[in-house]
C-alpha positions in Angstrom: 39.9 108.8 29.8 42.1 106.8 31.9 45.8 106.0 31.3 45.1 102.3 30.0 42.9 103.8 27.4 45.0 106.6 26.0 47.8 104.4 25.9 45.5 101.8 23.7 44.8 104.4 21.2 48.1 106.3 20.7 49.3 102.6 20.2 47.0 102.1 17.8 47.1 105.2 16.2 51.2 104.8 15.6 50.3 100.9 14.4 47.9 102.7 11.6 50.5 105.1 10.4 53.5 102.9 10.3 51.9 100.1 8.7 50.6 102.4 5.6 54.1 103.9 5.4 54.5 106.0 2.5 51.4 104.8 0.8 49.1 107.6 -0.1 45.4 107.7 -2.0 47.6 109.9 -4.6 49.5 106.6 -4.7 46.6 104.5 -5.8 45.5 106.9 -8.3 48.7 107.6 -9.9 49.2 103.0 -9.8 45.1 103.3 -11.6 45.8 105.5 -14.1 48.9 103.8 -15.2 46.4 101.4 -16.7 45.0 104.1 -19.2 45.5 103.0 -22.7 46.6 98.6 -22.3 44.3 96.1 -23.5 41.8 94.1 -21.5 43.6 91.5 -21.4 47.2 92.8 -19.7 45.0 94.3 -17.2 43.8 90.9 -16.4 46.8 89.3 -16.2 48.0 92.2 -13.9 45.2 92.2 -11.4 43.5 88.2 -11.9 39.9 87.6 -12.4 37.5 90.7 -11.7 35.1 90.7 -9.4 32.4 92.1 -11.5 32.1 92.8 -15.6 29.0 95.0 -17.1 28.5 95.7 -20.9 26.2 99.2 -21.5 26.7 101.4 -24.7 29.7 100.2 -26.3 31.1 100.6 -23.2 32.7 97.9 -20.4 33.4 97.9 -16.8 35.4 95.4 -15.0 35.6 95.6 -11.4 37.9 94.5 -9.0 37.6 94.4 -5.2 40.2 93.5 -3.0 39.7 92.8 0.9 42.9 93.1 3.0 41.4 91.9 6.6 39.9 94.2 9.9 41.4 96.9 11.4 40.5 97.2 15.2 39.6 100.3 17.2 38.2 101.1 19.9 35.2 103.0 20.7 34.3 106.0 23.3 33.2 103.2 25.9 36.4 101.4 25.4 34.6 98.5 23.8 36.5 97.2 20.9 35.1 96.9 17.2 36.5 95.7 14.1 35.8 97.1 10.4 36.9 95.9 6.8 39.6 96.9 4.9 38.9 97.0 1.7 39.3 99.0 -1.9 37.1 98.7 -5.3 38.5 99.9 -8.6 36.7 99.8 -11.3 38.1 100.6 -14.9 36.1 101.4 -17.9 37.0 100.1 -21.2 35.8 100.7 -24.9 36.5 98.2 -27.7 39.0 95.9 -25.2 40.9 99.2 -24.6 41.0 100.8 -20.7 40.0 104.0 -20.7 40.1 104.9 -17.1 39.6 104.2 -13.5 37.9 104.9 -10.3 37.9 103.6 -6.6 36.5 103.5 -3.5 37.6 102.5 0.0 39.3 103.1 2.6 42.5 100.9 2.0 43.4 102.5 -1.7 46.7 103.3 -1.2 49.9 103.0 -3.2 53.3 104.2 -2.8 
């Protein structure tokens, strides 16, 4: 690997840890959970219109997926590529009550 490229990805490597900052997956979970036991409604109002909403067994699931841009990398060639940043929650609720939550991504985060 020559001295450009090396320098390219410790650079990028110190961009990815300083931007995330203290904000850890145990973050996001711990921020999730606090929604355990409010209404349907504050959760709403805390996190705006869900992406998704299913009704199965007395239960409900309301989805939300936010997208927070690209991150750029670089691959073994040296030729750049960019991939999403994004993180699904998804809470479960039973009569208008949340229950729960789980998530997927790999920009769920939370200080």
């Amino acid at each position: 690997m020559n001295i450009k490229k090396l320098t390219a990805a410790v650079s990028l490597c110190l961009v990815v840890v300083l931007s995330a900052g203290c904000s850890t997956v145990a973050g996001y979970q711990t921020m999730a959970q606090s929604w355990t036991g409010q209404t349907e409604q504050a959760l709403v109002a805390g996190w705006g219109a869900p992406n998704g909403v299913s009704d199965a067994g007395g239960y409900r699931a309301i989805t939300f997926t936010r997208f927070f841009g690209y991150q750029y990398a670089y691959g073994y060639y040296g030729y750049g590529y960019a991939y999403p940043q994004s993180c699904t929650t998804t809470f479960t609720l039973q009569n208008g009550i949340v229950l729960g939550s789980s998530f997927q991504g790999n920009s769920c985060t939370a200080p």
